[in-house]
PDB file as gemmi writes it, atoms N, CA and C in Angstrom:
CRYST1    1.000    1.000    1.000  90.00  90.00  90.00 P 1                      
ATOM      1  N   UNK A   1      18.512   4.424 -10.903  1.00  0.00           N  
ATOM      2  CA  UNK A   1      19.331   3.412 -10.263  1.00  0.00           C  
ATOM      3  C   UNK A   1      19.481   3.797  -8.795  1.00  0.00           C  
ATOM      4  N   UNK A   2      19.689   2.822  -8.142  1.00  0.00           N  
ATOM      5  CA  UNK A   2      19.638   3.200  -6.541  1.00  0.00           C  
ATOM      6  C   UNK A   2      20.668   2.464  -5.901  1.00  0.00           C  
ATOM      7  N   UNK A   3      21.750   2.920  -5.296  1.00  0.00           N  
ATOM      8  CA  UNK A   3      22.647   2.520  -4.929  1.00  0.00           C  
ATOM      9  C   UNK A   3      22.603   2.505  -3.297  1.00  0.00           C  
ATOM     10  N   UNK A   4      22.663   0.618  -2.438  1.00  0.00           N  
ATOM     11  CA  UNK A   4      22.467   1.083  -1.233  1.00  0.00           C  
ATOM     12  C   UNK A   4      23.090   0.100   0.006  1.00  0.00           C  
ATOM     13  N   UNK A   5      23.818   0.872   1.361  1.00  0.00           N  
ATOM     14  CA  UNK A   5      24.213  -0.323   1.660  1.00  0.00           C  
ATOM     15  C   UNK A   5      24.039  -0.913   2.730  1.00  0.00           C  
ATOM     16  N   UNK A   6      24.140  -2.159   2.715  1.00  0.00           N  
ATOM     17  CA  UNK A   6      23.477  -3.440   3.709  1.00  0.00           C  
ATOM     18  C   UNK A   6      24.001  -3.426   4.625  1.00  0.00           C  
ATOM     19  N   UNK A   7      23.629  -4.138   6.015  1.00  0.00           N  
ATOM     20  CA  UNK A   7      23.999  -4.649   6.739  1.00  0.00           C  
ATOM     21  C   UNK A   7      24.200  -6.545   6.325  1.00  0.00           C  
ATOM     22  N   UNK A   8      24.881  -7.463   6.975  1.00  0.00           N  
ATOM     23  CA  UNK A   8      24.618  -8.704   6.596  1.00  0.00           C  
ATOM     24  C   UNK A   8      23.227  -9.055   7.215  1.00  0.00           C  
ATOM     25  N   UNK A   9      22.756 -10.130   6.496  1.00  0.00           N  
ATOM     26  CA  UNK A   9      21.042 -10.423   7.168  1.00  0.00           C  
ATOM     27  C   UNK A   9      20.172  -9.324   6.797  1.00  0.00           C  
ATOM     28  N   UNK A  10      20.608  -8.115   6.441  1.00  0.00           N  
ATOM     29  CA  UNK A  10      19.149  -7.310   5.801  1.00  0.00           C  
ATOM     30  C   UNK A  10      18.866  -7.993   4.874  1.00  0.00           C  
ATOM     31  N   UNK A  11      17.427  -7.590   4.294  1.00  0.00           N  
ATOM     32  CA  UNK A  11      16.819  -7.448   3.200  1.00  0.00           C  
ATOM     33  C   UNK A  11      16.117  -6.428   2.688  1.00  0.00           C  
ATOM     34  N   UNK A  12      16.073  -6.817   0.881  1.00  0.00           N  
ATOM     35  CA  UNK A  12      15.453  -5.812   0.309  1.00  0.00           C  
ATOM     36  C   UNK A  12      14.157  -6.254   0.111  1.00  0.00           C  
ATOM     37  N   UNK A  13      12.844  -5.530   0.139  1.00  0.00           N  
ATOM     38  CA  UNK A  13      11.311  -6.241  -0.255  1.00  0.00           C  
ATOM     39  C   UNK A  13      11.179  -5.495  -1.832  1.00  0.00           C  
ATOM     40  N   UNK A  14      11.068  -6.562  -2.745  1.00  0.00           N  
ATOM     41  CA  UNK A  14      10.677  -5.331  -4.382  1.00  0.00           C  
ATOM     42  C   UNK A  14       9.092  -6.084  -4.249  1.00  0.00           C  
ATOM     43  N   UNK A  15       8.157  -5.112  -4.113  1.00  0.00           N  
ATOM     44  CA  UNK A  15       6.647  -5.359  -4.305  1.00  0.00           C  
ATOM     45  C   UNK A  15       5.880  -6.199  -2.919  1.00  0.00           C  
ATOM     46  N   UNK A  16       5.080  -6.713  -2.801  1.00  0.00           N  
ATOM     47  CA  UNK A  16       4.520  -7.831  -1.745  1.00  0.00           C  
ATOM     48  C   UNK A  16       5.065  -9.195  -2.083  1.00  0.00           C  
ATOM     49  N   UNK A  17       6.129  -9.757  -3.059  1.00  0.00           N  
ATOM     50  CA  UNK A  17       6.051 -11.276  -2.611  1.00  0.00           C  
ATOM     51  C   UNK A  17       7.396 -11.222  -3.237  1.00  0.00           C  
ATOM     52  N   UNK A  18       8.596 -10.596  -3.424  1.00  0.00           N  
ATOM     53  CA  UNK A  18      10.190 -10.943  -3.275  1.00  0.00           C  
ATOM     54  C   UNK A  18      10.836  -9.983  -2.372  1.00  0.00           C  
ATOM     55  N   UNK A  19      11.558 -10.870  -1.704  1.00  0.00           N  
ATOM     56  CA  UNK A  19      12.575 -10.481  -1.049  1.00  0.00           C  
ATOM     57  C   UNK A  19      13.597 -11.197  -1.468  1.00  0.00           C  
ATOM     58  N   UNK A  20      14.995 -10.098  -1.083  1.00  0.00           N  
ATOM     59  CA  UNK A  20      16.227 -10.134  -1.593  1.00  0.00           C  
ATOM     60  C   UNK A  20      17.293 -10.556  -0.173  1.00  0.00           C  
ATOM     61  N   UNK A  21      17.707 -11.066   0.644  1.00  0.00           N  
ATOM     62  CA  UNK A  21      18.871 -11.135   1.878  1.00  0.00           C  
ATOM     63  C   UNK A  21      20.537 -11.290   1.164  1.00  0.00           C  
ATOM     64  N   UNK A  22      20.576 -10.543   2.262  1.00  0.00           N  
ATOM     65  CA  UNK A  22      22.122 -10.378   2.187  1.00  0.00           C  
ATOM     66  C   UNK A  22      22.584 -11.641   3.363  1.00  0.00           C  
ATOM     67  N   UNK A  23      23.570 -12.523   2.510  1.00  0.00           N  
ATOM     68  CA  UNK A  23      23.948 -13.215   3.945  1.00  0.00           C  
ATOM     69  C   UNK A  23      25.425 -12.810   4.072  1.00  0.00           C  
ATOM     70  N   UNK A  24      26.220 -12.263   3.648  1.00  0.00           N  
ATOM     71  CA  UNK A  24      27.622 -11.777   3.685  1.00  0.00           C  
ATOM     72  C   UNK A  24      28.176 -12.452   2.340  1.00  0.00           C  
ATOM     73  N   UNK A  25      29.678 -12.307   2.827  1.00  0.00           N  
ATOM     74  CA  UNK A  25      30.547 -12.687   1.892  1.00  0.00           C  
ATOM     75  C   UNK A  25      32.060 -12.070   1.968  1.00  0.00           C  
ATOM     76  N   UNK A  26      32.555 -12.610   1.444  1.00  0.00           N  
ATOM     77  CA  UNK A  26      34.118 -12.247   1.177  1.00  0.00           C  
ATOM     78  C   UNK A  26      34.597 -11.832  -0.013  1.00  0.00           C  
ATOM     79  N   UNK A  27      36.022 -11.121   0.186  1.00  0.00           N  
ATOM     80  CA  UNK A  27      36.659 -10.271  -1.220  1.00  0.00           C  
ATOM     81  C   UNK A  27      35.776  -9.909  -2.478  1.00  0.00           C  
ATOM     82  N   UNK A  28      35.500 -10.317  -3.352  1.00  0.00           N  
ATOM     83  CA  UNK A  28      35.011  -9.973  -4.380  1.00  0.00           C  
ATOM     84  C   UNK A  28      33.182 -10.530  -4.726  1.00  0.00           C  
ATOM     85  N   UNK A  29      32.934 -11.380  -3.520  1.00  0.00           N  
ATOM     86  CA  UNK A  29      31.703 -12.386  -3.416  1.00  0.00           C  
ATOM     87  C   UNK A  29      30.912 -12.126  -2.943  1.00  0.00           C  
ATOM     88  N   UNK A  30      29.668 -12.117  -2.935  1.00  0.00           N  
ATOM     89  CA  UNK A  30      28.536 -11.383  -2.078  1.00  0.00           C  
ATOM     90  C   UNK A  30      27.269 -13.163  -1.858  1.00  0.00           C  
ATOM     91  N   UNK A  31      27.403 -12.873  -1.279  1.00  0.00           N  
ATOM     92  CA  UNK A  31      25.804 -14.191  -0.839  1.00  0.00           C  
ATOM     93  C   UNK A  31      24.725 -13.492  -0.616  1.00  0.00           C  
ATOM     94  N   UNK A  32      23.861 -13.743  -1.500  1.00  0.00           N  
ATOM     95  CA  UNK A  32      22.118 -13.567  -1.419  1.00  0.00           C  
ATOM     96  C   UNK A  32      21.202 -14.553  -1.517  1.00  0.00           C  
ATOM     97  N   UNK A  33      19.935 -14.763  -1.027  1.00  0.00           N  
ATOM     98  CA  UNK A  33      19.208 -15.922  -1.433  1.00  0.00           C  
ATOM     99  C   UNK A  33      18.064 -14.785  -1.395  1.00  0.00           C  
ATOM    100  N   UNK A  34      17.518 -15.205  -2.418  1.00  0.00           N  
ATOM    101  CA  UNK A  34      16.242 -14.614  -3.217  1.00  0.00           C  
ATOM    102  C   UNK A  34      15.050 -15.312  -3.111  1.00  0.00           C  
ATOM    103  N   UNK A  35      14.154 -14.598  -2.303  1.00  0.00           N  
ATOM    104  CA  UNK A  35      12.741 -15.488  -2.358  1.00  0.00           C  
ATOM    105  C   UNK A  35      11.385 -14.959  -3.141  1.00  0.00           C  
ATOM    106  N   UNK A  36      11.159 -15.508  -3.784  1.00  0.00           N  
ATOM    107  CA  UNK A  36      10.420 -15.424  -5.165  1.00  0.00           C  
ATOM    108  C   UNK A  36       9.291 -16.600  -5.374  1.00  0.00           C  
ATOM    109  N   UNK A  37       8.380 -16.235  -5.330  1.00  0.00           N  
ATOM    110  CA  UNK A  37       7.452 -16.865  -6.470  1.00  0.00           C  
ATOM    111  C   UNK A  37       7.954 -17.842  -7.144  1.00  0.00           C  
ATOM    112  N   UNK A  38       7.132 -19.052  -7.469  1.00  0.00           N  
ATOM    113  CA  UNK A  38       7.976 -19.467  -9.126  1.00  0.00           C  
ATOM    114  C   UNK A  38       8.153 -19.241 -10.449  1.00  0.00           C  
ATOM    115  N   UNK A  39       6.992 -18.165 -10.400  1.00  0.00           N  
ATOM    116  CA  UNK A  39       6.238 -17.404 -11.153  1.00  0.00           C  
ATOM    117  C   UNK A  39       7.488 -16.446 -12.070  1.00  0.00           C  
ATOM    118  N   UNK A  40       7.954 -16.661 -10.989  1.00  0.00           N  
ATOM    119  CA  UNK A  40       8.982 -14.788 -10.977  1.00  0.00           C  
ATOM    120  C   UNK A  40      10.262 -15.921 -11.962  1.00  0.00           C  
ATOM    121  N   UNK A  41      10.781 -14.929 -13.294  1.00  0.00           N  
ATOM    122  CA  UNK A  41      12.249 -15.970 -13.655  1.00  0.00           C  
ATOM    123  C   UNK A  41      13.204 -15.075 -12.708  1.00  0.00           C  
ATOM    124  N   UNK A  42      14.008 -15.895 -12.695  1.00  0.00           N  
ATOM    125  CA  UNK A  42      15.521 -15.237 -11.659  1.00  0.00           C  
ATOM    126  C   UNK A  42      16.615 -16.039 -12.888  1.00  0.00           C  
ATOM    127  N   UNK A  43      17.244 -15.016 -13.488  1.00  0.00           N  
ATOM    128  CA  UNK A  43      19.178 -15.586 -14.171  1.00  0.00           C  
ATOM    129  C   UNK A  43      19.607 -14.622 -13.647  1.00  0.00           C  
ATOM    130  N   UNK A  44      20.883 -15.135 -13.368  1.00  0.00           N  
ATOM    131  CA  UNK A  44      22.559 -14.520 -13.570  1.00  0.00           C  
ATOM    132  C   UNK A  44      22.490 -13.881 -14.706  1.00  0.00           C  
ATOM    133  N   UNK A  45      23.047 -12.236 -14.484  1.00  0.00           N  
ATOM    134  CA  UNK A  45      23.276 -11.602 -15.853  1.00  0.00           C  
ATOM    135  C   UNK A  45      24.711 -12.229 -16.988  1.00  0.00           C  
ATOM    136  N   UNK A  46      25.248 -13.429 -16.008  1.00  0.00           N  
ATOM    137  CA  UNK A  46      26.279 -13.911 -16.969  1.00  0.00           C  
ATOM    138  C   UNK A  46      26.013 -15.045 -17.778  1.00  0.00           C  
ATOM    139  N   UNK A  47      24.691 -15.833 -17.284  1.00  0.00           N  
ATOM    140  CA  UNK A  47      24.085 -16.605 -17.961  1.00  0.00           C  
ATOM    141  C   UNK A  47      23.637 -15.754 -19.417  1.00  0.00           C  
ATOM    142  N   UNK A  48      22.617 -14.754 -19.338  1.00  0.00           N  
ATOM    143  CA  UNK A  48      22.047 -14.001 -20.397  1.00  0.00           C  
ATOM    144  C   UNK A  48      23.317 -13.445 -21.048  1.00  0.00           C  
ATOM    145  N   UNK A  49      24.450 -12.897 -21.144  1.00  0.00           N  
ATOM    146  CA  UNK A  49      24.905 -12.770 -21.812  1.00  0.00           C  
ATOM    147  C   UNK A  49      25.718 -13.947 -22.421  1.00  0.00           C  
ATOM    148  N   UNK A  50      25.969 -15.145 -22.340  1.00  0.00           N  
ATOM    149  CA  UNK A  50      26.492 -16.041 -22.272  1.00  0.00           C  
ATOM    150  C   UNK A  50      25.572 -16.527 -23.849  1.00  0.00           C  
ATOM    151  N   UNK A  51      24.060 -16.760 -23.412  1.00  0.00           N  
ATOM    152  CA  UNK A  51      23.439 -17.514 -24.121  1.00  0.00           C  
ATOM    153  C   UNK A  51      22.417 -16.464 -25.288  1.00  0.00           C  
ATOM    154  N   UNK A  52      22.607 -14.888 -25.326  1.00  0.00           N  
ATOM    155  CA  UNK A  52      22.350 -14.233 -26.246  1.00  0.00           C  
ATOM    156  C   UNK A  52      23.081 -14.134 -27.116  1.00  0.00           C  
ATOM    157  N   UNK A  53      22.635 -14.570 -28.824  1.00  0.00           N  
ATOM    158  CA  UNK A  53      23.819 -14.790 -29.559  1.00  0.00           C  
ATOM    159  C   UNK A  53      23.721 -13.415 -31.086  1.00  0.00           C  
ATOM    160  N   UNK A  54      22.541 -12.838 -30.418  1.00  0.00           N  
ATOM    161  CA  UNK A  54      22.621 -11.359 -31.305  1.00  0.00           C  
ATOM    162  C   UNK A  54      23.622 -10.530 -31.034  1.00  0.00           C  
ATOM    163  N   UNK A  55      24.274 -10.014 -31.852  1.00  0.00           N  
ATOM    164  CA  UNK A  55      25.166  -9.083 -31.206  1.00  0.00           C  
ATOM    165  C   UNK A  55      24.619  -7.958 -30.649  1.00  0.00           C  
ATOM    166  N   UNK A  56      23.644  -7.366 -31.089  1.00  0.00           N  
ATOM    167  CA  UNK A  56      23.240  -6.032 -31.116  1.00  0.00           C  
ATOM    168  C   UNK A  56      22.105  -6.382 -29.975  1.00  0.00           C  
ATOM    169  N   UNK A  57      21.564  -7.798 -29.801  1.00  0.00           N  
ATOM    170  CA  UNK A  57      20.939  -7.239 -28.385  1.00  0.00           C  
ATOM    171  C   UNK A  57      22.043  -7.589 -27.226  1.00  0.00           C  
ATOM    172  N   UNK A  58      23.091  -8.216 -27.574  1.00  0.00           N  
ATOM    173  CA  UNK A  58      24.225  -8.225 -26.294  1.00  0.00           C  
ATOM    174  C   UNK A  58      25.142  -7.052 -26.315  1.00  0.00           C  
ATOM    175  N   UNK A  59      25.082  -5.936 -27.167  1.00  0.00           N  
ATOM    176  CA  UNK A  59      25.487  -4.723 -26.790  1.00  0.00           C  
ATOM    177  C   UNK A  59      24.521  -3.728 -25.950  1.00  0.00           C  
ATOM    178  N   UNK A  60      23.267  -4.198 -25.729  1.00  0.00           N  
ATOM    179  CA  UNK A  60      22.430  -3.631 -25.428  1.00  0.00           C  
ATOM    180  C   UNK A  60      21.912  -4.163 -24.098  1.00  0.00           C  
ATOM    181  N   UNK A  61      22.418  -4.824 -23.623  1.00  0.00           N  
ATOM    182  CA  UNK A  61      22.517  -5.468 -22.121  1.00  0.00           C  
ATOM    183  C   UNK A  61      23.070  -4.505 -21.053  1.00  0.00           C  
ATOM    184  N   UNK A  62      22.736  -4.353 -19.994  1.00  0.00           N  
ATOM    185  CA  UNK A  62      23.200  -3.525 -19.346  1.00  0.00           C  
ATOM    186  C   UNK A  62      24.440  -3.716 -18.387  1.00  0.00           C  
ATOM    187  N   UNK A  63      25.637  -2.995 -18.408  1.00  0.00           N  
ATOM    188  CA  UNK A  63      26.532  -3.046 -17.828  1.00  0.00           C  
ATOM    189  C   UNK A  63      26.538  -2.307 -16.127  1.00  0.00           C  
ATOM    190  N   UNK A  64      27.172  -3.288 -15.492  1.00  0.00           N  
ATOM    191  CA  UNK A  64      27.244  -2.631 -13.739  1.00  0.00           C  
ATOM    192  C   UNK A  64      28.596  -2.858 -12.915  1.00  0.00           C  
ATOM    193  N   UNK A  65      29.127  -1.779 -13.070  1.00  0.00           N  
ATOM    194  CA  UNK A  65      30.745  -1.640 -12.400  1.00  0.00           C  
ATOM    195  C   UNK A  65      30.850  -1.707 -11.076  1.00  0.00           C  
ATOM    196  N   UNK A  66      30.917  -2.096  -9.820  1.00  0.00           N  
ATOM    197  CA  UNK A  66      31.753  -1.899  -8.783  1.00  0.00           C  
ATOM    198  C   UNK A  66      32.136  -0.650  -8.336  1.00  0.00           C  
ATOM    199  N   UNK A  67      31.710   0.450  -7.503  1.00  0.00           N  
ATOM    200  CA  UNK A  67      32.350   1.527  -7.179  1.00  0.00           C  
ATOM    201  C   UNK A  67      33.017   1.452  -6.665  1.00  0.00           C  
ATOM    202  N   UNK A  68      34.859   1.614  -6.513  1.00  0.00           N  
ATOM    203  CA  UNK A  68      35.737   1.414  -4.970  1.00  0.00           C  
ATOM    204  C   UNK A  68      34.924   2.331  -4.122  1.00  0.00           C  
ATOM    205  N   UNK A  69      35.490   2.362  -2.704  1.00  0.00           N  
ATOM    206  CA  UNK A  69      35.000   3.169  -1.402  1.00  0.00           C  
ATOM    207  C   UNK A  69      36.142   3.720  -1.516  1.00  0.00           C  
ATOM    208  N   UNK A  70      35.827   5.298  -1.222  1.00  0.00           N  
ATOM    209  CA  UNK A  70      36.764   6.298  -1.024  1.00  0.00           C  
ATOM    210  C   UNK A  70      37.464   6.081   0.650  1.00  0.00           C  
ATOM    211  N   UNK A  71      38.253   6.074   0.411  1.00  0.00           N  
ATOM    212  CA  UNK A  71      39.166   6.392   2.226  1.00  0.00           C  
ATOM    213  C   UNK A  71      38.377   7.428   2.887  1.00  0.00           C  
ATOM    214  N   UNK A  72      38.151   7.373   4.233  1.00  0.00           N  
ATOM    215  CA  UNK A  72      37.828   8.893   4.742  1.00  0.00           C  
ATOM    216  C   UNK A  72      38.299   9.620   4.867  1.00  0.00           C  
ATOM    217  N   UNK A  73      39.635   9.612   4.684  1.00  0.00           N  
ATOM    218  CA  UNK A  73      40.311  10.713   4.766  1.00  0.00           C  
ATOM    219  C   UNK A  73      40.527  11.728   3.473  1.00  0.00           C  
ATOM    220  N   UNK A  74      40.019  10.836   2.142  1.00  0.00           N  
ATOM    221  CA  UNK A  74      39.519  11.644   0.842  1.00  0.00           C  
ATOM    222  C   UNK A  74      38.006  12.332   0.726  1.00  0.00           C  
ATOM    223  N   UNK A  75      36.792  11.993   1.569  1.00  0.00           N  
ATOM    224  CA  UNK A  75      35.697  12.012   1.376  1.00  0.00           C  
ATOM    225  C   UNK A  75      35.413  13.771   1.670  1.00  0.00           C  
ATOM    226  N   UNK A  76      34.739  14.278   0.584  1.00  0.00           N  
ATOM    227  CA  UNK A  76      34.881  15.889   1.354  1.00  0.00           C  
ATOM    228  C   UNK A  76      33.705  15.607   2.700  1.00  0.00           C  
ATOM    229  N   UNK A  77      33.962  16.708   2.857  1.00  0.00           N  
ATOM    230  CA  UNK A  77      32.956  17.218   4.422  1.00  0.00           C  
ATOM    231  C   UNK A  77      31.863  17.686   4.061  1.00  0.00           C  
ATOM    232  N   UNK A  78      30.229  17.338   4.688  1.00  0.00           N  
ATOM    233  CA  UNK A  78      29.611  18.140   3.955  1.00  0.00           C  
ATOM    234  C   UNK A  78      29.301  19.338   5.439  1.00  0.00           C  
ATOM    235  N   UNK A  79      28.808  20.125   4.508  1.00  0.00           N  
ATOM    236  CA  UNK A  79      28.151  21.180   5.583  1.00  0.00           C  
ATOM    237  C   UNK A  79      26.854  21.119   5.511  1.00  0.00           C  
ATOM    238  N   UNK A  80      26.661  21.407   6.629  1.00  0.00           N  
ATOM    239  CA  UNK A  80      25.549  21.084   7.048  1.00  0.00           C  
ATOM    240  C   UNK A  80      24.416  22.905   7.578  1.00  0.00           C  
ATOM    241  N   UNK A  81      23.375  22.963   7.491  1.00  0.00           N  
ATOM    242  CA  UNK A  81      23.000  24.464   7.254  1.00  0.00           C  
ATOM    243  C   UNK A  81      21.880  24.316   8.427  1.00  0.00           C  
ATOM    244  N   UNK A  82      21.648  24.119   9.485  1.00  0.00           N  
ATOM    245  CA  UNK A  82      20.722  24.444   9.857  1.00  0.00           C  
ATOM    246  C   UNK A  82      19.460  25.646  10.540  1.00  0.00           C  
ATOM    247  N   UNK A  83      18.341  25.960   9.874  1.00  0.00           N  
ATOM    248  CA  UNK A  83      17.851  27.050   9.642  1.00  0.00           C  
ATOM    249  C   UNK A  83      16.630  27.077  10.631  1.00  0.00           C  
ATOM    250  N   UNK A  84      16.709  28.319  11.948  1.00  0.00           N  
ATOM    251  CA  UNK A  84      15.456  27.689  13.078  1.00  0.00           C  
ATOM    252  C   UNK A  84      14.421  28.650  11.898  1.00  0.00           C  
ATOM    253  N   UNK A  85      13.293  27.991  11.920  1.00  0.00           N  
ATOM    254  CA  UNK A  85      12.289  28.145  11.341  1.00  0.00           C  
ATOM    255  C   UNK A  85      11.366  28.315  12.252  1.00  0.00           C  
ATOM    256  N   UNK A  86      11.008  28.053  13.852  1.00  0.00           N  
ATOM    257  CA  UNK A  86       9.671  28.654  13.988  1.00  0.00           C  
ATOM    258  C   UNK A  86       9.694  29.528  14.919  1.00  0.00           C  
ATOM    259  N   UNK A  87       8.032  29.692  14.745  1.00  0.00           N  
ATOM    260  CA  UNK A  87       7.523  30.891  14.643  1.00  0.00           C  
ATOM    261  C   UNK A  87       7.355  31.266  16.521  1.00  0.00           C  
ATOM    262  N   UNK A  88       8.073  32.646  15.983  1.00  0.00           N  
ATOM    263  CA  UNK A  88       8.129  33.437  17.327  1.00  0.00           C  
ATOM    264  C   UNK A  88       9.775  33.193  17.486  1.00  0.00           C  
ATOM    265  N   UNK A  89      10.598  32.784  17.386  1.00  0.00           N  
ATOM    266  CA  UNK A  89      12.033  32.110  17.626  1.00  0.00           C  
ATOM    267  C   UNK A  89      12.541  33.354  17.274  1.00  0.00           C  
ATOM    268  N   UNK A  90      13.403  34.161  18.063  1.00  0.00           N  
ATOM    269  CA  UNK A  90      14.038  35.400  17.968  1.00  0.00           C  
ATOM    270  C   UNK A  90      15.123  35.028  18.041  1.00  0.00           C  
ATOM    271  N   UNK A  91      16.441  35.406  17.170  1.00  0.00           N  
ATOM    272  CA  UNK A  91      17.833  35.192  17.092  1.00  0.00           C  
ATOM    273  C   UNK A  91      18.297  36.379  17.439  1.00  0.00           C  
ATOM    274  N   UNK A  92      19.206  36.354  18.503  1.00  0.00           N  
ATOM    275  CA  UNK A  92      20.242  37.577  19.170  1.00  0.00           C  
ATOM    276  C   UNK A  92      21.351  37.471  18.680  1.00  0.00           C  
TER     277      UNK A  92                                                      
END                                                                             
């Protein structure tokens, strides 16, 4: 899984012929328009669960939570190590 984040107006490319745009959005809403093939199916994962009436393949659907954003003032610090590596470079 790859978790990643946009600017508004980026896009994502999956393969040579879809792209994904971000056009913004508000509170809980995100706007994308998806360009695809016709080839390609595109649903809402609330459609598919909506209209799967097995139980056992709608337990088997995949679930995707929302991470909150940590405050920065919770986020640890990382450290950072940097190591001179070349050659001839004498450290006093």
């Amino acid at each position: 899984m790859l978790r990643l984040t946009l600017a508004t107006e980026e896009y994502l490319q999956l393969g040579d012929d879809i792209k994904v745009a971000f056009l913004g959005g508000t509170g809980k809403h995100l706007r994308i328009m998806v360009d695809a093939p016709k080839s390609v199916n595109i649903a809402r994962g609330r459609y598919i669960e909506k209209h799967t009436e097995d139980p056992e393949a709608r337990a088997s659907l995949p679930k995707y939570y929302a991470e909150p954003e940590t405050p920065e003032k919770y986020r640890r610090k990382k450290n950072i190590v940097v190591k001179d590596i070349r050659v001839g470079a004498r450290t006093e």
